[in-house]
C-alpha positions as CSV (number, residue, x, y, z in Angstrom):
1,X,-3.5,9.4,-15.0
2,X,-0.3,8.9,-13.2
3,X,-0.1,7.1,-10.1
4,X,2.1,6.5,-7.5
5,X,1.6,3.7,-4.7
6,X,4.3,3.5,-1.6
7,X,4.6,0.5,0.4
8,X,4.5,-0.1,4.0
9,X,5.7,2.3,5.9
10,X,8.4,1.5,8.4
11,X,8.7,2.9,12.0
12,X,10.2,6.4,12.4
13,X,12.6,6.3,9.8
14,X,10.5,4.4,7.1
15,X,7.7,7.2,7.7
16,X,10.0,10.1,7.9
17,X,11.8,9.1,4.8
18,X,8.3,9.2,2.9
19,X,7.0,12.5,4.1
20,X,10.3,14.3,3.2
21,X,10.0,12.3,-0.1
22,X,6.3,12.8,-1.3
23,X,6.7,16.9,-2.3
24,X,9.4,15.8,-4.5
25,X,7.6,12.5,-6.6
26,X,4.5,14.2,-7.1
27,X,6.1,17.3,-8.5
28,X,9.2,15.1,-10.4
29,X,6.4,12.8,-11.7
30,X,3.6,14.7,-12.1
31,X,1.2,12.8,-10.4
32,X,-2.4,12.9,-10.2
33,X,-3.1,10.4,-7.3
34,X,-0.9,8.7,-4.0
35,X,-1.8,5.9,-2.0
36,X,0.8,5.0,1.1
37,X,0.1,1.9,3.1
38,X,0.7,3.3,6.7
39,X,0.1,0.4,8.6
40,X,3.3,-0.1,10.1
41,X,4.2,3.5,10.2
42,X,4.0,4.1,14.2
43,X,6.9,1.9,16.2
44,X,6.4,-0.8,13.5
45,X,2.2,-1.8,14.6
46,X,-0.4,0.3,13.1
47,X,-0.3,4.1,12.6
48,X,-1.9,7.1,14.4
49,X,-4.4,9.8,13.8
50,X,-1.3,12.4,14.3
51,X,1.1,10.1,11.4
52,X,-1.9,9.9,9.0
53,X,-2.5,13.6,9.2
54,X,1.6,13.8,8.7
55,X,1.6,11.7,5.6
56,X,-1.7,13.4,3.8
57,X,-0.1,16.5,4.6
58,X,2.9,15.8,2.8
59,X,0.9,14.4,-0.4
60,X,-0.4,11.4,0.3
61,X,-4.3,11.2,-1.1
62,X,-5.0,8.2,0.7
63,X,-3.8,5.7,3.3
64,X,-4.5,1.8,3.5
65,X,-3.9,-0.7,6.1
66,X,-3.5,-4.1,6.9
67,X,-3.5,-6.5,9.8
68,X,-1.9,-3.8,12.0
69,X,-4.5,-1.6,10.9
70,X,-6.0,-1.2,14.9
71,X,-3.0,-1.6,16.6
72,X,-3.0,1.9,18.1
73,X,-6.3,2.7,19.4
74,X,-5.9,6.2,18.3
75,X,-7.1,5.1,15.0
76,X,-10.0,5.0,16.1
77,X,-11.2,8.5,16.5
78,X,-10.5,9.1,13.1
79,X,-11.1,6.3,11.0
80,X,-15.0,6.3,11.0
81,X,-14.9,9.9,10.0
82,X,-12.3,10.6,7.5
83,X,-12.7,8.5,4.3
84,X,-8.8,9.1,3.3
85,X,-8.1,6.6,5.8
86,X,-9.1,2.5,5.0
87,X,-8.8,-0.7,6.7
88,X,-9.1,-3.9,4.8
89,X,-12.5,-4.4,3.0
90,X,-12.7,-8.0,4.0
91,X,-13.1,-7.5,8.0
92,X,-16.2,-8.5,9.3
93,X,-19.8,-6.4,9.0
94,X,-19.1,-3.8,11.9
95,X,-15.8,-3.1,12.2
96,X,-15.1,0.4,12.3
97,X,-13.7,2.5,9.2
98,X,-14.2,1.6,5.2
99,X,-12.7,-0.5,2.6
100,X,-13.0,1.5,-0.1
101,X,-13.7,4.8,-1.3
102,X,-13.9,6.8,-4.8
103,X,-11.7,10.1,-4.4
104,X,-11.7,14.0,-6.6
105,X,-8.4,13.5,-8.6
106,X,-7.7,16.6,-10.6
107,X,-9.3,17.4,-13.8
108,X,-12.0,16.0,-12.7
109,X,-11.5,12.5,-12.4
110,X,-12.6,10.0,-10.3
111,X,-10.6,7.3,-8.4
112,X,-11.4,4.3,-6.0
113,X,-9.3,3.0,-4.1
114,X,-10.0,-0.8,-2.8
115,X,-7.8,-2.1,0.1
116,X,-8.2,-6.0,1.0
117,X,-6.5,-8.4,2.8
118,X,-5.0,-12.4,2.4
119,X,-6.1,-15.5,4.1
120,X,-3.1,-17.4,3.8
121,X,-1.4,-17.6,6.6
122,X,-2.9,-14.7,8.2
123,X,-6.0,-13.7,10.0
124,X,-9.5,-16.1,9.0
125,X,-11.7,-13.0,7.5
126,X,-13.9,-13.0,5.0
127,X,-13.1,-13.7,1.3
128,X,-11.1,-10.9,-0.3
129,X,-12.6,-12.0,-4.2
130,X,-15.6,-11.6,-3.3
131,X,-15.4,-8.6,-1.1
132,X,-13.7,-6.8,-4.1
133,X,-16.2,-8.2,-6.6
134,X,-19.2,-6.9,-4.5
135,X,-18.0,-3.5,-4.9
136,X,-16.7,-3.6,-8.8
137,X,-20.9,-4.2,-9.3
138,X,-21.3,-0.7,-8.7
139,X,-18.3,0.6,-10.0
140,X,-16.8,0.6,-13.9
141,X,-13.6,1.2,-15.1
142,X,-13.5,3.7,-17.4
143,X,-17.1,4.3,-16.7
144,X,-17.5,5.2,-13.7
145,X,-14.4,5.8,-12.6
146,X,-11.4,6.7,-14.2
147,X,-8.7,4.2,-12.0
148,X,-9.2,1.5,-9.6
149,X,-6.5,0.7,-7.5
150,X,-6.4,-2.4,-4.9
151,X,-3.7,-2.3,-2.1
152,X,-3.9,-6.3,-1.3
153,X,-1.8,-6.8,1.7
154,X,-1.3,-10.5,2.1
155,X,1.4,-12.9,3.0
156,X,1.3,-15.6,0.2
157,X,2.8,-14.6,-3.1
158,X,0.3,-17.1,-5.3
159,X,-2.6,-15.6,-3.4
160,X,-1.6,-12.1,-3.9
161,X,-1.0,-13.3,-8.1
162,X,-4.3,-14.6,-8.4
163,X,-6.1,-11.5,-7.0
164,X,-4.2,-10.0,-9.6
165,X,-5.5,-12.1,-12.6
166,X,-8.7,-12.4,-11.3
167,X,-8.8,-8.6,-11.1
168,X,-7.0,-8.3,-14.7
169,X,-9.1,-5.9,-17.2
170,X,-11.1,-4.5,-14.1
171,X,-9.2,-2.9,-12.1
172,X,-6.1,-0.6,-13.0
173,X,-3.6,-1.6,-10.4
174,X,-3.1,-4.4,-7.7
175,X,0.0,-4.1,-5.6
176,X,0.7,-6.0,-2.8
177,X,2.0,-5.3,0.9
178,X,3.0,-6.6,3.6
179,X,5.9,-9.0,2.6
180,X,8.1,-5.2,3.2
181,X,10.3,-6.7,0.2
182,X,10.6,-5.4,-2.9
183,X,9.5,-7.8,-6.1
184,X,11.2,-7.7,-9.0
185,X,7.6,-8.8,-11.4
186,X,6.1,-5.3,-12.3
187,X,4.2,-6.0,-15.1
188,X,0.8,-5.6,-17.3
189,X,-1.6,-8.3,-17.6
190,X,-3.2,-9.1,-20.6
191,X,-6.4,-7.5,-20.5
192,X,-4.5,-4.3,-19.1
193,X,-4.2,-4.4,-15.4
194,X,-0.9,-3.4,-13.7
195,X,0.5,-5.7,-11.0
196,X,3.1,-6.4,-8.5
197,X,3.2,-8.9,-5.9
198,X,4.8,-6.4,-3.3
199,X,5.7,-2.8,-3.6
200,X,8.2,-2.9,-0.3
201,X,8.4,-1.2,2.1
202,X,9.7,2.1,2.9
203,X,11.9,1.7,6.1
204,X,16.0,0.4,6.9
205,X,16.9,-2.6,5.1
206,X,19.8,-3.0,7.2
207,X,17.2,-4.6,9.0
208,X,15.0,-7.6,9.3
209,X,12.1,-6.7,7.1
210,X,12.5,-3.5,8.9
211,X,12.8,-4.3,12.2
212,X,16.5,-4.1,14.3
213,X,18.3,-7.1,13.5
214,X,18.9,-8.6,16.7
215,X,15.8,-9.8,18.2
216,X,14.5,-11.3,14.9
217,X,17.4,-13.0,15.2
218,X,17.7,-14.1,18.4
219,X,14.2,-15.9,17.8
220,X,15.2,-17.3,15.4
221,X,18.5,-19.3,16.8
222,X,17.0,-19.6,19.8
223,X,13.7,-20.0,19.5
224,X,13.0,-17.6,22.4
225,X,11.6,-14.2,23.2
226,X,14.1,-12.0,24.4
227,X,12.9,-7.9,23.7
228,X,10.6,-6.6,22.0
229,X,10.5,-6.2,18.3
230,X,11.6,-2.3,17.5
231,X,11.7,-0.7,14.0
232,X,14.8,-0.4,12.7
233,X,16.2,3.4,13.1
234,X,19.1,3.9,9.9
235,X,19.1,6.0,6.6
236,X,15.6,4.1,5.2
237,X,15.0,3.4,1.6
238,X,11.7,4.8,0.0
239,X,10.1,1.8,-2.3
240,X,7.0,2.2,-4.2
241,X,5.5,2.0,-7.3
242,X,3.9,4.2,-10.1
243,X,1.5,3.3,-13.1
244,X,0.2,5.8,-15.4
245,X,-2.9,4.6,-17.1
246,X,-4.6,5.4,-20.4
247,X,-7.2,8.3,-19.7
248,X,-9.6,6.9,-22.0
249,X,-9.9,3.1,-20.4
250,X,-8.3,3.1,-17.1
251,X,-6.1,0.3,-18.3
252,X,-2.4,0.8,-17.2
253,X,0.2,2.0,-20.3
254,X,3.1,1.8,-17.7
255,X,4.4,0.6,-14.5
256,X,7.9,1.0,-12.8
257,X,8.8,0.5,-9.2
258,X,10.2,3.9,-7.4
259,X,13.3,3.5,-5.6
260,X,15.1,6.1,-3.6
261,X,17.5,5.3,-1.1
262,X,21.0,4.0,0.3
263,X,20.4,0.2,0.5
264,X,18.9,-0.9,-3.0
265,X,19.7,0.1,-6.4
266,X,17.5,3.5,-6.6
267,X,15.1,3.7,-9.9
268,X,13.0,6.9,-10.9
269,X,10.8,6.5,-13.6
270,X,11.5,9.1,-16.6
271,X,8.7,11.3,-17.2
């Protein structure tokens, strides 16, 4: 199968840029499945029913989330109802949406779709391992499914690593978010699971981490509040990632990052 995973999306521009962009990857690369984290997609906190609907429409199969997840409260009509949209696994019992879902890929194949979150240095949930490990009882690679992927959206680079390993021969892909840069460590575990800390995030990089440089700033120097933090409006950069997997195992044979834009160096995997 191939896959394609795009990371956070950005504000106006970062969201824009990936919905004139998804026509175009899934027809250049062929590809069976999309995931887009979308939880920074509406004025940098959370998204809307009204983006989400934007993004699926454009080719987006699912959308994952993170600690911004509930920001807009418009979210909320939806996300109960329609299983294209998750929320971290690892909230607590009750909170409203899903964490995971399998999804109809074509020729008839079947894919969940796990989105978690850290616990270094963000919010106390619940344990991400064993959240994910709770749902891989009922669900086989390879067996049951055809490809796992888990959107971990975390803040520590070691925590989001050893997700990965523990994950490794389980799980086809684990990709981070949240860190909105770019790592340069795609790779393939040894059992066969694809990894990268963070995919990026599709938004300005004349920016910091995608919001306008000069309140970030100011904070900074200053260590005051001065405005409000506003997404960065320039020509965004679309960063993601795409793993094609075997179709027998669900292992990954491949993974690239996906890099179209004017601030970094742009890379298109060759089909």
């Amino acid at each position: 199968m191939r896959l394609l995973f795009l990371g956070d999306l950005m504000g106006r521009a970062g969201r824009t840029a990936a919905i004139d962009a998804l026509p175009d990857l899934r027809e250049k690369l062929k590809l069976d499945f999309v995931v887009v984290n979308a939880e920074n997609a509406a004025s940098g906190f959370g998204t809307t029913s009204k983006i989400a609907g934007a993004v699926i429409q454009s080719g987006a199969d699912v959308i994952s989330g993170g600690n911004h997840t509930f920001d807009q409260k418009d979210i909320l009509s939806v996300i109960d109802n329609d299983n294209r949209i998750l929320r971290p696994i690892n909230y607590p019992e009750g909170t409203p949406g899903r964490g995971y879902a399998v999804y109809d890929a074509p020729r008839g194949k079947k894919v969940l779709v796990i989105n978690a979150m850290g616990r270094v240095f963000m919010n106390a949930l619940e344990c991400p391992f064993r959240a994910i490990d709770k749902v891989l009882t009922k669900y086989r690679l390879g067996v049951t499914v055809n490809a796992i992927i888990v959107d971990f959206h975390g803040e520590a680079t070691s925590e989001k690593m050893a997700l990965g390993q523990y994950l490794d021969g389980r799980v086809s892909f684990v990709v981070g978010t949240h860190s909105h840069i770019p790592t340069a460590d795609c790779q393939i575990f040894d059992k066969g699971t694809a990894y990268q800390t963070d995919a990026g995030m599709c938004g300005d990089y004349n920016s910091v981490i995608g919001m306008d440089k000069a309140e970030p700033i100011n904070r900074f120097v200053s260590r005051m509040n001065k405005e409000r933090f506003t997404p960065a409006g320039g020509e965004a950069t679309v960063c993601g990632t795409f793993v094609e997997t075997d179709d027998r195992t669900g292992l990954a044979k491949r993974i690239e990052p996906v890099r179209l834009g004017p601030r970094l160096m742009e890379h298109m995997p060759e089909v």
